[in-house]
mmCIF file as Biopython writes it, N, C-alpha, C and O atoms, coordinates in Angstrom:
data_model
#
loop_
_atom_site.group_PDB
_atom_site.id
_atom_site.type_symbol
_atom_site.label_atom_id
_atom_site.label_alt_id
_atom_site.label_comp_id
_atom_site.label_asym_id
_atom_site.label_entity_id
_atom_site.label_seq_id
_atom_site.pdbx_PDB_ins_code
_atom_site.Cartn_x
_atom_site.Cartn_y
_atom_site.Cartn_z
_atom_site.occupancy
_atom_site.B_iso_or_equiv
_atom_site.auth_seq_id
_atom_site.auth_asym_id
_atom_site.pdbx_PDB_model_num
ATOM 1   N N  . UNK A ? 1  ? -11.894 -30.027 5.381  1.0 0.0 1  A 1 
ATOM 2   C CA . UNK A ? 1  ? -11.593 -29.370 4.114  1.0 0.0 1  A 1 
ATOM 3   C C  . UNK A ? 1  ? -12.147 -27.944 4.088  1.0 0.0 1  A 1 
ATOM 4   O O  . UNK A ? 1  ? -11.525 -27.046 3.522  1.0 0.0 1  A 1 
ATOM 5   N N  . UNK A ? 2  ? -13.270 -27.746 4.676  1.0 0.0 2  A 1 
ATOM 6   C CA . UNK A ? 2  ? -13.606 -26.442 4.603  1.0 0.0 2  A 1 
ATOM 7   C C  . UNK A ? 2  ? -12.974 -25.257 5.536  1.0 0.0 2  A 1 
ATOM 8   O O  . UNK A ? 2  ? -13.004 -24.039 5.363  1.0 0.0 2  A 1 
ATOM 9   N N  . UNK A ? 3  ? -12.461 -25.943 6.462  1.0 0.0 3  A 1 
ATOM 10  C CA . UNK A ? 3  ? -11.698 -25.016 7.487  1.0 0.0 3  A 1 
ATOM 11  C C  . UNK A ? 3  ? -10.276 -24.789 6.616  1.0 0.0 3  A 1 
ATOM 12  O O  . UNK A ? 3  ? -9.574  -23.795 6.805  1.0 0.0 3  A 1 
ATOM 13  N N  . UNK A ? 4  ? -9.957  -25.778 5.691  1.0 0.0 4  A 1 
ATOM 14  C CA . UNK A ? 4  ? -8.964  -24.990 5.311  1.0 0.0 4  A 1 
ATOM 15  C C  . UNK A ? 4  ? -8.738  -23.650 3.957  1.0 0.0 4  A 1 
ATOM 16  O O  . UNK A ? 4  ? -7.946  -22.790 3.571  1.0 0.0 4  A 1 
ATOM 17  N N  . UNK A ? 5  ? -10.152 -24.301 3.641  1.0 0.0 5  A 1 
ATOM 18  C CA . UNK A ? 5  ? -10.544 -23.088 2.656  1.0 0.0 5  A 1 
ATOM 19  C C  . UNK A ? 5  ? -11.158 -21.676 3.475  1.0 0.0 5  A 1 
ATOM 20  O O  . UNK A ? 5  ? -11.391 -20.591 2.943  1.0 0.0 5  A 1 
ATOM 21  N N  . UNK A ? 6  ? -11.332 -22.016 4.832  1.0 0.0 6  A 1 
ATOM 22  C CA . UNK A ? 6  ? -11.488 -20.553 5.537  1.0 0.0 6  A 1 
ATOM 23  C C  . UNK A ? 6  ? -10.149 -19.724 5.280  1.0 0.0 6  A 1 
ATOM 24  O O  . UNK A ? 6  ? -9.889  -18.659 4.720  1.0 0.0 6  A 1 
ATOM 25  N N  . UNK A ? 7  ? -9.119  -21.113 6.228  1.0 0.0 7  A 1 
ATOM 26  C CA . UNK A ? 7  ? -8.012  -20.534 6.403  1.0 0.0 7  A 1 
ATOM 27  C C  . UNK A ? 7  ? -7.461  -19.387 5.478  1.0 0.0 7  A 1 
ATOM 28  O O  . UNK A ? 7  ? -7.155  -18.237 5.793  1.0 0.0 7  A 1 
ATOM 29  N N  . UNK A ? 8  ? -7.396  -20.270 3.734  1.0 0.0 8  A 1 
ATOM 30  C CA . UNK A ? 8  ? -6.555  -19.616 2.994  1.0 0.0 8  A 1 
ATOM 31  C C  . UNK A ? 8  ? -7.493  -18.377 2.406  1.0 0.0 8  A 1 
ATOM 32  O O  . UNK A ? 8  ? -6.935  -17.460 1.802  1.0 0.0 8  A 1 
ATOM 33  N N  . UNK A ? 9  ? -8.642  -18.374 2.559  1.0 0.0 9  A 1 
ATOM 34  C CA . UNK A ? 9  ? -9.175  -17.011 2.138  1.0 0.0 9  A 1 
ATOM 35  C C  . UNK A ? 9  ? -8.929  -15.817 3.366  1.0 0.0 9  A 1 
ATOM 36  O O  . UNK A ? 9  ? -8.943  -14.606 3.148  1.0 0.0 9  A 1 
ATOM 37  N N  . UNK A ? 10 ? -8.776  -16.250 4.262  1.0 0.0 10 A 1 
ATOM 38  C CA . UNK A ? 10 ? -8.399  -15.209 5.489  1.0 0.0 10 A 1 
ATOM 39  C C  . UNK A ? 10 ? -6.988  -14.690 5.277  1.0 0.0 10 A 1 
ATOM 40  O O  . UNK A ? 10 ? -6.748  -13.506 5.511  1.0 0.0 10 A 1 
ATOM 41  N N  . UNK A ? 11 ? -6.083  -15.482 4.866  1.0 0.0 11 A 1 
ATOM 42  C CA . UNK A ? 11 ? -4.781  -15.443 4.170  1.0 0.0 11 A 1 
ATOM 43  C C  . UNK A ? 11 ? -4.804  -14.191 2.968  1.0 0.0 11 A 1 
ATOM 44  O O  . UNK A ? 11 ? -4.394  -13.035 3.073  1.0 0.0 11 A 1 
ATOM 45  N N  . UNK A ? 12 ? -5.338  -14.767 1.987  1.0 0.0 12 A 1 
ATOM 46  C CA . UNK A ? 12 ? -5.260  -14.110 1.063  1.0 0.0 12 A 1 
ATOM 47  C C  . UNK A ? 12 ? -6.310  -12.956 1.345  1.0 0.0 12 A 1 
ATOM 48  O O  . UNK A ? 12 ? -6.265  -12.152 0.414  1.0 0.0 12 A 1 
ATOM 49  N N  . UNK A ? 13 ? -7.219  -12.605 2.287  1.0 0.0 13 A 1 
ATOM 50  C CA . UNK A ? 13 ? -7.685  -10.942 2.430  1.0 0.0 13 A 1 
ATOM 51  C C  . UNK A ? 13 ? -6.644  -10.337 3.439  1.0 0.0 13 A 1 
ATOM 52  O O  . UNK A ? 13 ? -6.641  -9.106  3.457  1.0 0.0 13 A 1 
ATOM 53  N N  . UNK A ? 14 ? -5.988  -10.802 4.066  1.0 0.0 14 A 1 
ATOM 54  C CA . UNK A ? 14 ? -5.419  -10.473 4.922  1.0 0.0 14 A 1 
ATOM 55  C C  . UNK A ? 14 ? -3.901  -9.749  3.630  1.0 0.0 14 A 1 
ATOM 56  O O  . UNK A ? 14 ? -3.547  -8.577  3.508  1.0 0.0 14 A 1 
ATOM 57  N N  . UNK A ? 15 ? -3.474  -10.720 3.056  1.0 0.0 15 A 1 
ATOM 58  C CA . UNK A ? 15 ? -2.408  -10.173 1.812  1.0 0.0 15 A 1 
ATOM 59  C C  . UNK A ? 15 ? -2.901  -9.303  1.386  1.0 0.0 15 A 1 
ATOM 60  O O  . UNK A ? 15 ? -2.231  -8.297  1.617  1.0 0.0 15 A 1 
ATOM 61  N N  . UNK A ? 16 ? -4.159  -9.013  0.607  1.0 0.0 16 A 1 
ATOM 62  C CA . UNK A ? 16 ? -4.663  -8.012  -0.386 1.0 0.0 16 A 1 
ATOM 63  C C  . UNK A ? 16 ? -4.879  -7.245  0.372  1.0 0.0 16 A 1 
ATOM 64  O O  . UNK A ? 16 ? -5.315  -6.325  -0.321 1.0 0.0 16 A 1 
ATOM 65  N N  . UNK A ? 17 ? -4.907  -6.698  2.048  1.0 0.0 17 A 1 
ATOM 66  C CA . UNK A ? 17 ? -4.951  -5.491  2.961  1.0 0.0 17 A 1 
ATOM 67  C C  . UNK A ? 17 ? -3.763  -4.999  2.954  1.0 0.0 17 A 1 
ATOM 68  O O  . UNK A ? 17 ? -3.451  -3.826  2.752  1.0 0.0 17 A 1 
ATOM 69  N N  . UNK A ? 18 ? -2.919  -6.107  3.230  1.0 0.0 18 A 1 
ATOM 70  C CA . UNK A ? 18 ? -0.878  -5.478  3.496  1.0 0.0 18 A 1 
ATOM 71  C C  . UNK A ? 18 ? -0.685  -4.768  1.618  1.0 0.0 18 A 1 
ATOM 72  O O  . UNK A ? 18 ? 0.078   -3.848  1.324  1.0 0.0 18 A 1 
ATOM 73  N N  . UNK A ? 19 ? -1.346  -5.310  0.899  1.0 0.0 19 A 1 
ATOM 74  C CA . UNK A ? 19 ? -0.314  -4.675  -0.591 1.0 0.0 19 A 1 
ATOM 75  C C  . UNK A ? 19 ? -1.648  -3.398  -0.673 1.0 0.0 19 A 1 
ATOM 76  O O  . UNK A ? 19 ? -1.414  -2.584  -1.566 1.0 0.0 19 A 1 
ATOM 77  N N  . UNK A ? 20 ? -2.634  -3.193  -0.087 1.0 0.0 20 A 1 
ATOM 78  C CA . UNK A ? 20 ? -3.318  -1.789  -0.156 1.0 0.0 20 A 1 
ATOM 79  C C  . UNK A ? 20 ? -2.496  -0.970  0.477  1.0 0.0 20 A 1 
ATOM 80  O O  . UNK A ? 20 ? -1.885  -0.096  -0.137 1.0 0.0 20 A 1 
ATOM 81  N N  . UNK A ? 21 ? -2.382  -1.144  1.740  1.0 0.0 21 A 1 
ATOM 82  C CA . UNK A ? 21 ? -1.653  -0.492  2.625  1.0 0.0 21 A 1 
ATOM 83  C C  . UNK A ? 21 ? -0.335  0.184   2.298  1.0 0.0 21 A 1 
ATOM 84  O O  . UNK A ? 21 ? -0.011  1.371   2.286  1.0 0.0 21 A 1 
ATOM 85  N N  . UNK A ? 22 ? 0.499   -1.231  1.968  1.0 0.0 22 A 1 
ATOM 86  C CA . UNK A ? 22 ? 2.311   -0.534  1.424  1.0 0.0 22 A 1 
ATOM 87  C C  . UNK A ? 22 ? 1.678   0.045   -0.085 1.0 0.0 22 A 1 
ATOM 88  O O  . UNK A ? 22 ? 2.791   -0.149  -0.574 1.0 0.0 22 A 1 
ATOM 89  N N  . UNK A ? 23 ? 1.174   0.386   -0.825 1.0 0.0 23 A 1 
ATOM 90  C CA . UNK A ? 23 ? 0.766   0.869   -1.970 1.0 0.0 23 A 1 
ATOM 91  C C  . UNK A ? 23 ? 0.251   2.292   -1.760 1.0 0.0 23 A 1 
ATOM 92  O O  . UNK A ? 23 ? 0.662   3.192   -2.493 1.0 0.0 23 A 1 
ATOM 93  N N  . UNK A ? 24 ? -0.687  2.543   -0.728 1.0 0.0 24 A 1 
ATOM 94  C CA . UNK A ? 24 ? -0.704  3.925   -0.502 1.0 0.0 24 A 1 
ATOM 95  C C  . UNK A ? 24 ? 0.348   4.356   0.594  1.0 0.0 24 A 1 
ATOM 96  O O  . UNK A ? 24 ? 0.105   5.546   0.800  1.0 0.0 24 A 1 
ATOM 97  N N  . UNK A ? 25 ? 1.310   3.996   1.327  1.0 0.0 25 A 1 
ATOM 98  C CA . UNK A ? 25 ? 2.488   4.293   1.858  1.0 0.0 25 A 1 
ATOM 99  C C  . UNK A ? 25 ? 3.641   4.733   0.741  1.0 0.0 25 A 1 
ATOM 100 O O  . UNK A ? 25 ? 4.527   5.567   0.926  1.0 0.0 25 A 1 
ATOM 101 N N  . UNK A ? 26 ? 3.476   4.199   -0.089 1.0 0.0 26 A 1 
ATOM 102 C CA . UNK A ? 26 ? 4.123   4.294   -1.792 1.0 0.0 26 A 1 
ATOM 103 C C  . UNK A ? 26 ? 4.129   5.515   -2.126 1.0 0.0 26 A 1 
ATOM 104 O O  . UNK A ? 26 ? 5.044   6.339   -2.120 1.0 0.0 26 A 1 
ATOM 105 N N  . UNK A ? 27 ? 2.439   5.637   -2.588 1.0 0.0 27 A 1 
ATOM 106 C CA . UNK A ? 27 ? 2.274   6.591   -3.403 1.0 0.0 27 A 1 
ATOM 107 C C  . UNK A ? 27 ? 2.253   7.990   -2.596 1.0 0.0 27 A 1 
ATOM 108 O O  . UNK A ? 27 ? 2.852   8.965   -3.050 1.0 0.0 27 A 1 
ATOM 109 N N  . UNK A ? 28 ? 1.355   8.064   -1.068 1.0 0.0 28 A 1 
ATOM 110 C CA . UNK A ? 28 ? 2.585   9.097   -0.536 1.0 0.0 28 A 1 
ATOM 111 C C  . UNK A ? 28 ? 3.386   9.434   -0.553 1.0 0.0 28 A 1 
ATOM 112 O O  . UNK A ? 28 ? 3.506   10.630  -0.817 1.0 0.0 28 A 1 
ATOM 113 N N  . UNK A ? 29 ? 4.655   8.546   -0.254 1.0 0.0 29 A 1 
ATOM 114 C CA . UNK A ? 29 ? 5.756   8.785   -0.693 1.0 0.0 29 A 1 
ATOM 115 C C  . UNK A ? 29 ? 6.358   9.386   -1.725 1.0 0.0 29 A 1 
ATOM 116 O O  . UNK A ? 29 ? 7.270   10.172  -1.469 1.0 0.0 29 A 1 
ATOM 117 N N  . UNK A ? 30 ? 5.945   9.123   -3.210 1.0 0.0 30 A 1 
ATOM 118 C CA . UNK A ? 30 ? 5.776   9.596   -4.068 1.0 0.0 30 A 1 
ATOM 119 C C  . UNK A ? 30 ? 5.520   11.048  -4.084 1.0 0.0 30 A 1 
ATOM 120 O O  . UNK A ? 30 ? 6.323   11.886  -4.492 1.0 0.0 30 A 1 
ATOM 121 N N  . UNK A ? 31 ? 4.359   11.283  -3.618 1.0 0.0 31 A 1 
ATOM 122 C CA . UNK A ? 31 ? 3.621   12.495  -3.890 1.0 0.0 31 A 1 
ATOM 123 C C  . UNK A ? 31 ? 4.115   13.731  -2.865 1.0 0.0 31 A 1 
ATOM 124 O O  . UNK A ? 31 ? 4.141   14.953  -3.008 1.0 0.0 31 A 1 
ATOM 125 N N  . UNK A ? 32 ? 4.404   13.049  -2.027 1.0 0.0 32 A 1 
ATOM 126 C CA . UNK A ? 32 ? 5.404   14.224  -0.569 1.0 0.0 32 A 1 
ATOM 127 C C  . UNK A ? 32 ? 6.913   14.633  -1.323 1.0 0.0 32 A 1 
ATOM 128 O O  . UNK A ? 32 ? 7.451   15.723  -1.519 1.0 0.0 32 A 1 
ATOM 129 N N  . UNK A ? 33 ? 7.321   13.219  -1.646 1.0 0.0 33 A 1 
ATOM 130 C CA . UNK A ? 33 ? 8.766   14.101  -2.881 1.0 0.0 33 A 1 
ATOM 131 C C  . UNK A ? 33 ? 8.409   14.809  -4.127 1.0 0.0 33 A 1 
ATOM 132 O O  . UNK A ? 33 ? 9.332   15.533  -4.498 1.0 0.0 33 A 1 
ATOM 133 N N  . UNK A ? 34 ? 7.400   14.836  -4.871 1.0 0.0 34 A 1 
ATOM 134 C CA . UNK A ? 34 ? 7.009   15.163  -5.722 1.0 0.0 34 A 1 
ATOM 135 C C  . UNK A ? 34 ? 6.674   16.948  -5.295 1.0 0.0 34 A 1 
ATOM 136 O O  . UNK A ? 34 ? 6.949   18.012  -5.850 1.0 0.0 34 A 1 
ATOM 137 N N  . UNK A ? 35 ? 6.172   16.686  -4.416 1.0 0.0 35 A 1 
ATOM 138 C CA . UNK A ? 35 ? 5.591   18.428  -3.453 1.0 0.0 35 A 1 
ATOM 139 C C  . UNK A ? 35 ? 6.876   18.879  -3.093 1.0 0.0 35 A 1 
ATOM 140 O O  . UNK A ? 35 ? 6.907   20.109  -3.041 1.0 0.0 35 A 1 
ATOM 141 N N  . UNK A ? 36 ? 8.216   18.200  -2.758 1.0 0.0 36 A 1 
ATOM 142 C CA . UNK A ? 36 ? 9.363   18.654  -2.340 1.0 0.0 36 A 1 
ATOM 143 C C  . UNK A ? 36 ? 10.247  19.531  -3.286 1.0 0.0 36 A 1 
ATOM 144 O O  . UNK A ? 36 ? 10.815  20.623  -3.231 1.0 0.0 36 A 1 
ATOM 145 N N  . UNK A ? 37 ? 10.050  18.316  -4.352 1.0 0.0 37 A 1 
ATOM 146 C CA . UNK A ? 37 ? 10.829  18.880  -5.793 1.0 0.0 37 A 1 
ATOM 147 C C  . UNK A ? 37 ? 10.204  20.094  -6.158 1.0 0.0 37 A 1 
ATOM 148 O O  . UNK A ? 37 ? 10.895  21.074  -6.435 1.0 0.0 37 A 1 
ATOM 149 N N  . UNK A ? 38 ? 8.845   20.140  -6.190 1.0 0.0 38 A 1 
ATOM 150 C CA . UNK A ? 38 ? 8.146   21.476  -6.857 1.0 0.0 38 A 1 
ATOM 151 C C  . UNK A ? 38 ? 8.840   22.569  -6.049 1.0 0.0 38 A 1 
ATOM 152 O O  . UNK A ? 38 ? 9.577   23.421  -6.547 1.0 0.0 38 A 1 
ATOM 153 N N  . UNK A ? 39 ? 8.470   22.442  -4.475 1.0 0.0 39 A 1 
ATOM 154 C CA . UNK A ? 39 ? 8.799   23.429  -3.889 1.0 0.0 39 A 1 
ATOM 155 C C  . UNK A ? 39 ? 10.425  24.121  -3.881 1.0 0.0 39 A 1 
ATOM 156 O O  . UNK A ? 39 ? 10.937  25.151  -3.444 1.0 0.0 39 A 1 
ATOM 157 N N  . UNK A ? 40 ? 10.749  23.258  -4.415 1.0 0.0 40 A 1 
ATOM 158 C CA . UNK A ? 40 ? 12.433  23.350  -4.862 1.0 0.0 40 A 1 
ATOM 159 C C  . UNK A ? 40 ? 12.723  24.429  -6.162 1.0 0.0 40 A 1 
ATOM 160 O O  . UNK A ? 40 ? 13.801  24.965  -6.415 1.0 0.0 40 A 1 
ATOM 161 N N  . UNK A ? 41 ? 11.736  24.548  -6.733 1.0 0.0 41 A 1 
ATOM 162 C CA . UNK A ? 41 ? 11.887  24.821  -8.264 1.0 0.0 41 A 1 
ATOM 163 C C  . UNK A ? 41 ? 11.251  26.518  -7.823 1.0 0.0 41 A 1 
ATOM 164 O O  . UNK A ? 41 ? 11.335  27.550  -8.489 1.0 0.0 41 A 1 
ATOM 165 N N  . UNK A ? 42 ? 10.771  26.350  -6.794 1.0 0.0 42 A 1 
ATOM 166 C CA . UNK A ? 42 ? 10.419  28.156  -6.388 1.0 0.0 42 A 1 
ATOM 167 C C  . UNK A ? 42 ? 11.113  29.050  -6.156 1.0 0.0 42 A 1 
ATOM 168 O O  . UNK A ? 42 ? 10.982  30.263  -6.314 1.0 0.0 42 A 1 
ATOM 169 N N  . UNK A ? 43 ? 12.499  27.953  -5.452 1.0 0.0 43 A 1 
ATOM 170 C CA . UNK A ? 43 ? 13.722  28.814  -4.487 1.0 0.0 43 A 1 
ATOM 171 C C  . UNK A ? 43 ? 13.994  29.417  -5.618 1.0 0.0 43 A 1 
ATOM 172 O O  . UNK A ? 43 ? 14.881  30.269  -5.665 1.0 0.0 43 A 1 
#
């Protein structure tokens, strides 16, 4: 029983690393079009 409560906490830190990760891949994203548009508004 306790090996499987390793398991699923290794699981679930392992999830809460992947949704940090795609979340600041995001908000880059975000923020690189955001710098695009501005720079747009200079032309």
């Amino acid at each position: 029983m306790n090996r499987i409560a390793q398991l699923e906490d290794l699981i679930l830190g392992q999830q809460a690393q992947m949704a940090v990760a795609n979340s600041k891949m995001v908000g880059s994203e975000i923020f690189t079009a955001e710098l695009e548009r501005l720079a747009a508004l200079d032309d």
